[in-house]
ROSE-4610 file (N, C-alpha, C; in Angstrom, 1 decimal, always signed):
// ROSE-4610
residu = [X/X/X/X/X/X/X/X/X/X/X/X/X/X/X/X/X/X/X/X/X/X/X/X/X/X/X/X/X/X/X/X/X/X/X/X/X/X/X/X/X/X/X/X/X/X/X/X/X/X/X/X/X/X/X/X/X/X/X/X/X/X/X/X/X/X/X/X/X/X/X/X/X/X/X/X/X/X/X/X/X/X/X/X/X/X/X/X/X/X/X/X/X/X/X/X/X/X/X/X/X/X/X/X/X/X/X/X/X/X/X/X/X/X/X/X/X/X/X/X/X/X/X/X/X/X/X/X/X/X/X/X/X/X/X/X/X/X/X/X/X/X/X/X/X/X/X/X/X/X/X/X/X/X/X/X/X/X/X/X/X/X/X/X/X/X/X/X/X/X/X/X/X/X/X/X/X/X/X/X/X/X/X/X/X/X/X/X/X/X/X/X/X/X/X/X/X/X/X/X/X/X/X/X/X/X/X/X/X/X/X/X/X/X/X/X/X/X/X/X/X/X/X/X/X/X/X/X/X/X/X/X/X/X/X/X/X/X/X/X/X/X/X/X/X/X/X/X/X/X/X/X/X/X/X/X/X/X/X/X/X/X/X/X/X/X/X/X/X/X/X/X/X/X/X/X/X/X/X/X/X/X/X/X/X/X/X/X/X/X/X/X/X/X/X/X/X/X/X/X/X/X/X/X/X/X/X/X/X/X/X/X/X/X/X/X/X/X/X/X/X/X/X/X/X/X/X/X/X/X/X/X/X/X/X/X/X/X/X/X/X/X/X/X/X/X/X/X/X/X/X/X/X/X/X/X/X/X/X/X/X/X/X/X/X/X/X/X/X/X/X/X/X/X/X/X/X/X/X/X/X/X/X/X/X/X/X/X/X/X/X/X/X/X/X/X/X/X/X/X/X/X/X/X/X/X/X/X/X/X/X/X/X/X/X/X/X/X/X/X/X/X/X/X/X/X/X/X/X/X/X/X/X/X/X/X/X/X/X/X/X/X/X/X/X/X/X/X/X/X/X/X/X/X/X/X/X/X/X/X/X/X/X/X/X/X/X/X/X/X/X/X/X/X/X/X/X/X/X/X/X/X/X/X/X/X/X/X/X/X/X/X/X/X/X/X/X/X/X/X/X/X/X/X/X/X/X/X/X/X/X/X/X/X/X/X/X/X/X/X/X/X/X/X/X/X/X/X/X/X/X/X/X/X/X/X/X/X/X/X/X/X/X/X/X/X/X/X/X/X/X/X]
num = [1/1/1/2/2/2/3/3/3/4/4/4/5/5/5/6/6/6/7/7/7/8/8/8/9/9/9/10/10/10/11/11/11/12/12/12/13/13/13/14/14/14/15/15/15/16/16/16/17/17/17/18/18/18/19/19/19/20/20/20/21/21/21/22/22/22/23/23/23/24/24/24/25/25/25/26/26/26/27/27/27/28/28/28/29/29/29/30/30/30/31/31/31/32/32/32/33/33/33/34/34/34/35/35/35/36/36/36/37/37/37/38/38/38/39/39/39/40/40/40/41/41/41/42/42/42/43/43/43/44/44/44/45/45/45/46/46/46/47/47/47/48/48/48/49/49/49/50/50/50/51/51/51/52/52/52/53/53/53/54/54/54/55/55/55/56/56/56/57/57/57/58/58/58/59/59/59/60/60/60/61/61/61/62/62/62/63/63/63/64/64/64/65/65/65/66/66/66/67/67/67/68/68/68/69/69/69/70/70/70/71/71/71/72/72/72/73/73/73/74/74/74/75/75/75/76/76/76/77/77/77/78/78/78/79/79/79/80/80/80/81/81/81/82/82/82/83/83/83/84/84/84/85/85/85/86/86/86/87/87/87/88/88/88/89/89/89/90/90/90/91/91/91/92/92/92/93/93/93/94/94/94/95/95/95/96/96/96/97/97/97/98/98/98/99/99/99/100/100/100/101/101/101/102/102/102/103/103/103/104/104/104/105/105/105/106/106/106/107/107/107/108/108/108/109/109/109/110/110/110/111/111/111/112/112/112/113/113/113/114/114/114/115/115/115/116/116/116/117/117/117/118/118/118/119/119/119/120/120/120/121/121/121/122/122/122/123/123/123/124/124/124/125/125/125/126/126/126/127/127/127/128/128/128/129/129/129/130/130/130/131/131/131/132/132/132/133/133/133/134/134/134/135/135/135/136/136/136/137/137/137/138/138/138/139/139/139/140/140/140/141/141/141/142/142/142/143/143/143/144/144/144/145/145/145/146/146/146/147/147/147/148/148/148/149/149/149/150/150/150/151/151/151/152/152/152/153/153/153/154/154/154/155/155/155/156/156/156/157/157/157/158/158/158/159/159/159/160/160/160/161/161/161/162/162/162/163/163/163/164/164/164/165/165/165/166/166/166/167/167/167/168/168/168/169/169/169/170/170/170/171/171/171/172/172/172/173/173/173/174/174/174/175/175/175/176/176/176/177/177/177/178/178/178/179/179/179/180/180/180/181/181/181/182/182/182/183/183/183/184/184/184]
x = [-55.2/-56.3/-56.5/-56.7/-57.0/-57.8/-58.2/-59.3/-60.4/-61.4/-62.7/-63.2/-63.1/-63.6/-64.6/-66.2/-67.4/-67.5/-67.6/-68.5/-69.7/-70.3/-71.8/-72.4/-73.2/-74.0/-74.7/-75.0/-75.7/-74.8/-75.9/-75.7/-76.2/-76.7/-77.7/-76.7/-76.7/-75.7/-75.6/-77.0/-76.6/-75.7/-75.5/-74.7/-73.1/-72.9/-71.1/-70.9/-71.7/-71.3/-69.8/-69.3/-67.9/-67.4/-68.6/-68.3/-67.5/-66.1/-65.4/-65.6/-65.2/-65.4/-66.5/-67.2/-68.1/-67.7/-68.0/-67.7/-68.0/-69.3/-69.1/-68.8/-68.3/-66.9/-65.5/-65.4/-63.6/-64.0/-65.0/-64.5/-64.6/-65.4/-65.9/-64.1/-63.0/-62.0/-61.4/-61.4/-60.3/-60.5/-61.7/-61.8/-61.1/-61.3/-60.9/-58.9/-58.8/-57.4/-57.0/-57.6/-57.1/-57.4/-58.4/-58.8/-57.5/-57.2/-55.9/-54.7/-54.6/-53.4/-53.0/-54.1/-54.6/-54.3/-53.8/-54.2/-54.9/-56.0/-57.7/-58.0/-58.9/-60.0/-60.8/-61.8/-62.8/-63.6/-64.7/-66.2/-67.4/-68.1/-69.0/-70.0/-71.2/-72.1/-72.1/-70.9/-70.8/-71.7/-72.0/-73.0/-72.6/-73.6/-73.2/-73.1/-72.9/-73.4/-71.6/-71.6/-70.3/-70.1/-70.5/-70.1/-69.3/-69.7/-68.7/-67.3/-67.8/-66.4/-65.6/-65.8/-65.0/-64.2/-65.1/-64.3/-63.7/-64.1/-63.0/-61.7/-61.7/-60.8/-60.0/-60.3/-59.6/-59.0/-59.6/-59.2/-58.3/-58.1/-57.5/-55.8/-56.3/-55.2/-54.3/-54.5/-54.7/-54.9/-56.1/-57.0/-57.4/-57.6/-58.7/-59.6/-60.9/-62.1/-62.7/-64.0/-64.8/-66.0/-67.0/-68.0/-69.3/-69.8/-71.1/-72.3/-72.8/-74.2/-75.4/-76.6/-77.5/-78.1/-77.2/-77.7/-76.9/-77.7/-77.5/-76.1/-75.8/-75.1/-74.5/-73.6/-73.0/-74.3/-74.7/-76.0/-76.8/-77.3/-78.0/-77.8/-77.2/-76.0/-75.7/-75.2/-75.3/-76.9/-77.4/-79.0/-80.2/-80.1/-81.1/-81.0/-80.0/-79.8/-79.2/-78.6/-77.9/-76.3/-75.6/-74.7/-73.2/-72.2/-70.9/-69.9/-69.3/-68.3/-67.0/-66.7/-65.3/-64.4/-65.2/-64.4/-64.1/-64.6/-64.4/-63.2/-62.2/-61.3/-62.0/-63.4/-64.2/-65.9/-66.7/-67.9/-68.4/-69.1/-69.8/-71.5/-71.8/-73.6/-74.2/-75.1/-76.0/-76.9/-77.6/-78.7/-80.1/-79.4/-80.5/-81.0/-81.1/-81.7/-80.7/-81.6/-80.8/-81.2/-82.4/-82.1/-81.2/-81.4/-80.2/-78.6/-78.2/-77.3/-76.7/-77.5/-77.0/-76.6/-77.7/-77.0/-76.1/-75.3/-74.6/-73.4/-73.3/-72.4/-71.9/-72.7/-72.7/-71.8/-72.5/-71.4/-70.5/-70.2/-69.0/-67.8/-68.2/-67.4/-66.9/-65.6/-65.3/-65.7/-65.7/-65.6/-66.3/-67.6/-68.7/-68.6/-68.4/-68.3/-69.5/-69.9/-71.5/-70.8/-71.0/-70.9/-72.2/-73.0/-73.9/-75.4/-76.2/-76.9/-78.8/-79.2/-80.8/-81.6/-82.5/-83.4/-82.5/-81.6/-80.7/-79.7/-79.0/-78.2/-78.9/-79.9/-80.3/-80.6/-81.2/-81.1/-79.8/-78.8/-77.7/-77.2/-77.3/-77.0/-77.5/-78.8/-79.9/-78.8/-79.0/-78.2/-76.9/-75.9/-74.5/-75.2/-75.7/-76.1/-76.7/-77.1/-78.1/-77.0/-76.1/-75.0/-73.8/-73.6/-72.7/-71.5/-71.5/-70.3/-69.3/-68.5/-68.1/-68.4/-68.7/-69.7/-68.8/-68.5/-67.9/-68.7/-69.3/-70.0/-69.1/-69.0/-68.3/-69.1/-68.8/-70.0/-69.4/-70.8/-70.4/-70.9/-71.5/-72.0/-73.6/-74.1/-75.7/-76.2/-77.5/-78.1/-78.0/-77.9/-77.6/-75.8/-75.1/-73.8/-73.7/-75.0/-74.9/-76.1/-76.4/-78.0/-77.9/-76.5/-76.4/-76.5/-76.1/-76.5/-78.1/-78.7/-80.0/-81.1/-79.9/-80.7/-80.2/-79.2/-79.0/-79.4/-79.6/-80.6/-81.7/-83.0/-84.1/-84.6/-83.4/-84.5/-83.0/-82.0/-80.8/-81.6/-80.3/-80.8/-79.9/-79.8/-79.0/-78.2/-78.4/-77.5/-76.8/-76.7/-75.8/-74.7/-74.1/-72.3/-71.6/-72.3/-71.6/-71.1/-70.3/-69.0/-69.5/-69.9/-70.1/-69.0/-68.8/-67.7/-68.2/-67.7/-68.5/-66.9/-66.4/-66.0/-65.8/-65.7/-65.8/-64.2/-63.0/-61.7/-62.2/-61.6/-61.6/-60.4/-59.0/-58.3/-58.7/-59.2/-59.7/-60.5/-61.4/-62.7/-61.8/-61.3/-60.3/-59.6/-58.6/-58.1/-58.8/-59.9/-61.0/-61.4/-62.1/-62.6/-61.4/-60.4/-59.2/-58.6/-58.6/-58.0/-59.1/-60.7/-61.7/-61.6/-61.1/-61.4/-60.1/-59.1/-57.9/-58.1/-59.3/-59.1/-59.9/-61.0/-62.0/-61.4]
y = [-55.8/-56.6/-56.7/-57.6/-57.9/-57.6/-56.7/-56.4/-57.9/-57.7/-59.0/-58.2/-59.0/-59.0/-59.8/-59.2/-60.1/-60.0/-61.4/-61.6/-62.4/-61.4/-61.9/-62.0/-62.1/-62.5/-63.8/-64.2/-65.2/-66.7/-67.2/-68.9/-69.5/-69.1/-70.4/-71.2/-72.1/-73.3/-73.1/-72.6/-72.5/-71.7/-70.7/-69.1/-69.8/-71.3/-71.5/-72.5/-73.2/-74.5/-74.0/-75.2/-75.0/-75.4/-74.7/-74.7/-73.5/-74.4/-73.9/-72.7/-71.7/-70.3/-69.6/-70.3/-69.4/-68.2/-66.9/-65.4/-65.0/-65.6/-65.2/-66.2/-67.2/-68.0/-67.7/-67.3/-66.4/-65.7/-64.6/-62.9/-63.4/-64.3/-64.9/-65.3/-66.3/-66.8/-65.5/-65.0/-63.5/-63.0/-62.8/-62.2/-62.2/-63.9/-64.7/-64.7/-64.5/-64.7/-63.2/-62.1/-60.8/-60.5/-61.1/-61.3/-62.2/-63.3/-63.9/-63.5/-62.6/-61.4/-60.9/-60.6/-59.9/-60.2/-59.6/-59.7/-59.8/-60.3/-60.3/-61.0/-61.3/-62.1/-62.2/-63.8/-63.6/-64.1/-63.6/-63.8/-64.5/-65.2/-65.4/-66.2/-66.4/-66.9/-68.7/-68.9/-70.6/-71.3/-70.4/-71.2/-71.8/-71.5/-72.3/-71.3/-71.3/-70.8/-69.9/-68.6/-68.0/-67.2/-67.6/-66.8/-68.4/-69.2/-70.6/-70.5/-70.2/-70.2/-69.2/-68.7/-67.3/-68.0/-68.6/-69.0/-70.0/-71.0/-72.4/-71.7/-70.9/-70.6/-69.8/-68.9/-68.2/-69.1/-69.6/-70.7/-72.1/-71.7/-73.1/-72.0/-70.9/-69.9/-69.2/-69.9/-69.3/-68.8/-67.9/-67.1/-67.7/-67.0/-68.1/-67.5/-68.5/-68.3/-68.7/-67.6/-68.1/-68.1/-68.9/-69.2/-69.1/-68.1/-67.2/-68.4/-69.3/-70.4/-69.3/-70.1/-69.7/-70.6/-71.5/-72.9/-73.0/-73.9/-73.8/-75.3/-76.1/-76.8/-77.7/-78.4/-78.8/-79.5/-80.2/-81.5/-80.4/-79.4/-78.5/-78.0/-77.2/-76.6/-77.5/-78.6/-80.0/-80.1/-81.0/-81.4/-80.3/-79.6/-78.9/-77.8/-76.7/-75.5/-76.5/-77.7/-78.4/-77.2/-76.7/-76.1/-76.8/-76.3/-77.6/-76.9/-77.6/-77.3/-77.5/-78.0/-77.6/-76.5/-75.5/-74.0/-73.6/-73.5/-72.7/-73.1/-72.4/-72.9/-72.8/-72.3/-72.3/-72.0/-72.8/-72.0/-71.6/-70.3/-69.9/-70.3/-71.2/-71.4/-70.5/-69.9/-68.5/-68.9/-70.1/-70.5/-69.9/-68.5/-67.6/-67.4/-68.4/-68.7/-67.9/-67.5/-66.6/-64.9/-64.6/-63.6/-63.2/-63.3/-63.7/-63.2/-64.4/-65.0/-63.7/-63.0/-61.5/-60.9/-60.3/-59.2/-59.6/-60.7/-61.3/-61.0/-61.7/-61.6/-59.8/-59.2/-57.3/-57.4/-57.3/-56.2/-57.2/-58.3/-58.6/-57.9/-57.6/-57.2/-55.9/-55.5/-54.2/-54.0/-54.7/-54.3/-55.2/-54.9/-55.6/-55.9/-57.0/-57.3/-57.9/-57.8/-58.3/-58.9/-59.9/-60.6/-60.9/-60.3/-60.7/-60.8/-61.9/-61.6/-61.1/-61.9/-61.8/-61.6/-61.4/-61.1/-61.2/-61.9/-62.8/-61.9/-61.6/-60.3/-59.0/-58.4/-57.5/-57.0/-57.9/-57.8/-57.9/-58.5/-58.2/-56.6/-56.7/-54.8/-53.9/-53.9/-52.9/-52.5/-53.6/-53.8/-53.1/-53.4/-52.6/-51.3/-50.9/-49.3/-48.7/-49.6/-48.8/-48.7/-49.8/-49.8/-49.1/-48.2/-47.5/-48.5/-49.3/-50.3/-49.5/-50.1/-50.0/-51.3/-50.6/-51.6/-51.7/-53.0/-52.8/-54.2/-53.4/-54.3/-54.5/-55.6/-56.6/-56.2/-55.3/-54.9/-56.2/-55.6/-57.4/-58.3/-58.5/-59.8/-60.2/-59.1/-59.0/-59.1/-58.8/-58.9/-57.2/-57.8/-56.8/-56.0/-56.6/-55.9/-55.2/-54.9/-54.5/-53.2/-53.3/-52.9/-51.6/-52.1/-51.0/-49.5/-48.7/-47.3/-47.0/-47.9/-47.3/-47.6/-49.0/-49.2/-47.9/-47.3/-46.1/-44.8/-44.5/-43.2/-43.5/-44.4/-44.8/-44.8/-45.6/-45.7/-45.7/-44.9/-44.6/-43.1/-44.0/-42.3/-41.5/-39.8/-39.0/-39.1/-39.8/-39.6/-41.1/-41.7/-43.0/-42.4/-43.2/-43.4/-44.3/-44.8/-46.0/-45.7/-45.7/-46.1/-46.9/-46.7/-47.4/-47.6/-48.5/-48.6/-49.5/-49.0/-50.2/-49.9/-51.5/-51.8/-53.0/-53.3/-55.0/-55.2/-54.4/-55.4/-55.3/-56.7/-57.3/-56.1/-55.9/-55.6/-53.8/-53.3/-51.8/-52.0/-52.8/-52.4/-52.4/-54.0/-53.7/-52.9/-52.5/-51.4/-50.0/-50.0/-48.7/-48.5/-50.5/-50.1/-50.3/-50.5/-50.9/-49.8/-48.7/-47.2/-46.5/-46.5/-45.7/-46.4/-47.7/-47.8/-47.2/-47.4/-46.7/-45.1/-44.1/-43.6/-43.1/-43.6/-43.7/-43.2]
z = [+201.9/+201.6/+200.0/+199.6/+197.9/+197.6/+196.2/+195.9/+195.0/+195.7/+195.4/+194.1/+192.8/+191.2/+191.7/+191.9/+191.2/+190.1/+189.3/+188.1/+188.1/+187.2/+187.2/+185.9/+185.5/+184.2/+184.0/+182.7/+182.6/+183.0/+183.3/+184.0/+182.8/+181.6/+181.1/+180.6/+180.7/+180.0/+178.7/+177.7/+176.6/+176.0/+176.9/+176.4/+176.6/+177.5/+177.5/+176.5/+175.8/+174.9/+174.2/+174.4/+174.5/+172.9/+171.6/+170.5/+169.8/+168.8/+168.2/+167.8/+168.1/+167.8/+168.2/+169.5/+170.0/+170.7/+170.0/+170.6/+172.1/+172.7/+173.9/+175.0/+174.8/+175.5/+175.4/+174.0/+174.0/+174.7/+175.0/+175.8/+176.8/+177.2/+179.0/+179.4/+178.4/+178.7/+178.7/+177.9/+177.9/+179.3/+179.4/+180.9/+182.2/+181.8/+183.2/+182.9/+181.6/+182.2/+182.3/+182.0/+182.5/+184.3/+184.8/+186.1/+186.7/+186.3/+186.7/+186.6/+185.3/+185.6/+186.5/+187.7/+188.1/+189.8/+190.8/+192.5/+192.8/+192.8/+193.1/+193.4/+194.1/+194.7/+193.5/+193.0/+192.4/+193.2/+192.7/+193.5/+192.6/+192.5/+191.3/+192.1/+191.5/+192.4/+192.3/+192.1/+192.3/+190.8/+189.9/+189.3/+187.7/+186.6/+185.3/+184.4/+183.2/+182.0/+182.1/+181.3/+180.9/+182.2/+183.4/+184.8/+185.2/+185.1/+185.1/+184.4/+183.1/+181.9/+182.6/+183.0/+183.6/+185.0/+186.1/+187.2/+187.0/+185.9/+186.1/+185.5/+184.4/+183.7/+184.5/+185.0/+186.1/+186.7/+187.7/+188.5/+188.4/+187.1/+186.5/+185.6/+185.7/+185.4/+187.1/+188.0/+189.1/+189.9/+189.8/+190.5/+191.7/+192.9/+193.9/+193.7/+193.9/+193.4/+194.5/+194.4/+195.9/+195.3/+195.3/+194.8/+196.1/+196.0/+196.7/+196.8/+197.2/+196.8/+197.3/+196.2/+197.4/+197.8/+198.4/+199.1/+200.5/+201.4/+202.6/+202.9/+201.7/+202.1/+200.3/+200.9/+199.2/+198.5/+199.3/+198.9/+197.9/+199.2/+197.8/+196.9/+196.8/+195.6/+194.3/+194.8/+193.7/+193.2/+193.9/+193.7/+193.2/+194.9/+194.3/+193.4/+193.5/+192.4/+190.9/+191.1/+190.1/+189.6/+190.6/+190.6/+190.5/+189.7/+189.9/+191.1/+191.5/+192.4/+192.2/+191.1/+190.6/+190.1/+190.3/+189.5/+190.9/+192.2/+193.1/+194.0/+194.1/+195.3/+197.0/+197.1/+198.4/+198.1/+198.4/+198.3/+200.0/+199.6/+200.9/+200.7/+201.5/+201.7/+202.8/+201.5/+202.4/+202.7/+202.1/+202.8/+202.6/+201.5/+201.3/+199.7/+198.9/+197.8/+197.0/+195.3/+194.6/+194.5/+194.8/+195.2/+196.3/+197.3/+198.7/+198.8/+197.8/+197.2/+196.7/+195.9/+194.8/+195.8/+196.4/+198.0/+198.3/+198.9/+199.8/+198.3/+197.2/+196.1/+195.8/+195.5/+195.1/+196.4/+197.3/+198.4/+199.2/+199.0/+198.8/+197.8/+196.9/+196.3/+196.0/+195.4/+195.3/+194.2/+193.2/+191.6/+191.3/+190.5/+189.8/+188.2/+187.5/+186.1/+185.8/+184.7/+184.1/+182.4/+182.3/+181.1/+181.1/+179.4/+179.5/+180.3/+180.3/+181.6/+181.0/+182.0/+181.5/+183.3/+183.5/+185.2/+186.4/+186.3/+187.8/+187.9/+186.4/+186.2/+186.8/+186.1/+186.2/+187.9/+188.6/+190.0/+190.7/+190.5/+190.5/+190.1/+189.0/+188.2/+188.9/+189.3/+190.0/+191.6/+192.3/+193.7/+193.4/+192.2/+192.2/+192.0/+191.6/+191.2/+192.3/+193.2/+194.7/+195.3/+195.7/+196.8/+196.0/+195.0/+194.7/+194.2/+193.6/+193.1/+192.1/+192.0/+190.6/+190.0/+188.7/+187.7/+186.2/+186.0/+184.7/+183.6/+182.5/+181.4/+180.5/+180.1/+179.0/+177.3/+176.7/+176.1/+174.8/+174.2/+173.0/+173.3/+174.6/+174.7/+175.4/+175.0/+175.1/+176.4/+176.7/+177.6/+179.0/+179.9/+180.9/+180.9/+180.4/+180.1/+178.9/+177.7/+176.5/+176.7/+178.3/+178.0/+179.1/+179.7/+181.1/+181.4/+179.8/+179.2/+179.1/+178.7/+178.6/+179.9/+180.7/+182.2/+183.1/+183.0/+183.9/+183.4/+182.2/+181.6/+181.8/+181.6/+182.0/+183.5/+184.2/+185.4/+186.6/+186.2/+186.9/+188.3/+189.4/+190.3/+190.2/+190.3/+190.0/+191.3/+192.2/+193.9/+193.4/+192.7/+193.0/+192.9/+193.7/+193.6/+192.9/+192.3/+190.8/+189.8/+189.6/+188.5/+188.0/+186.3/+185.6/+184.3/+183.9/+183.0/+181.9/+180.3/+179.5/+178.4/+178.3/+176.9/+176.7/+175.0/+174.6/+175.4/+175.1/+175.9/+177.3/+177.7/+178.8/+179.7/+179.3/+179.6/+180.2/+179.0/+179.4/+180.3/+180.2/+181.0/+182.7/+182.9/+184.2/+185.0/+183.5/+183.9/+184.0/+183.9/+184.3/+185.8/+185.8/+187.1/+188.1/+188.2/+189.3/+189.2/+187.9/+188.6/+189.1/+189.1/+189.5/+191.0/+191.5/+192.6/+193.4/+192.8/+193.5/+194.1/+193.5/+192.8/+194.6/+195.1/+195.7/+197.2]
């Protein structure tokens, strides 16, 4: 069975503007094409912003990409969340909004990546850390993947089973969590 790369982080559209030398669109592309290096399944919650940049690019380097909704059907997904559907080679409709959506995304997956990331993340982050994931932050690019050291000294439990992993390369961080899961 292939191991499933969730990525997660921020959706806002403003964090992917696809301007000349924007830093956290290179690392989002880096990412995706070290994921497409890569045997893996990607997983992402079907949505916008630099968790987009990551699956079209993937996906357009290869990758199959499955795109997690938290809509019950395309119409919604389109309309109502205003979600695109061209990065995913399949979306799954959960029918169960975005919180929903996260549960159903985390434990799908073997291996948890956080680019970035602001509340949508962090419930996402929280959930990898309860359900014992392996967790790997993209550090460099703010928000919940820059913040994940002082979210698990603060208000971490000493019983989790999570593997947490932090570096700016895309390539180390990978190669961290795919030998920590081999490892399992």
């Amino acid at each position: 069975m292939k191991t499933k790369v969730g990525v997660m982080g921020s959706a806002a559209a403003e964090s992917a503007r696809l301007e000349t030398g924007n830093t956290l669109v290179n690392k989002a592309e880096r990412l995706a094409h070290v994921i497409a290096g890569k045997d893996v399944l990607l997983l992402t919650g079907g949505t916008t912003g630099l968790v987009y940049v990551v699956g079209k690019t993937a996906h357009e380097a290869g990758s199959f990409h499955i795109g997690i909704s938290p809509a019950s059907n395309e119409r919604e997904h389109s309309e109502l969340y205003k979600l695109p559907v061209d990065a995913c080679d399949a979306l799954i409709y959960t029918g169960f909004g975005l919180k929903g959506r996260n549960v159903v995304l985390v434990r799908s997956s073997d291996i948890v990546l956080f680019v970035s990331g602001a509340m949508g993340s962090l419930n996402e982050f929280t959930i990898a850390y309860d359900e014992g994931k392996i967790i790997g932050c993209l550090t460099g690019t703010g928000g919940v993947a820059d913040e994940s050291e002082y979210l698990m000294q603060k208000f971490g439990k000493r019983t989790s089973t999570a593997r947490v992993f932090t570096n700016e390369d895309p390539v180390k961080l990978l190669d961290d969590c795919m030998n920590a899961l081999k490892s399992r």
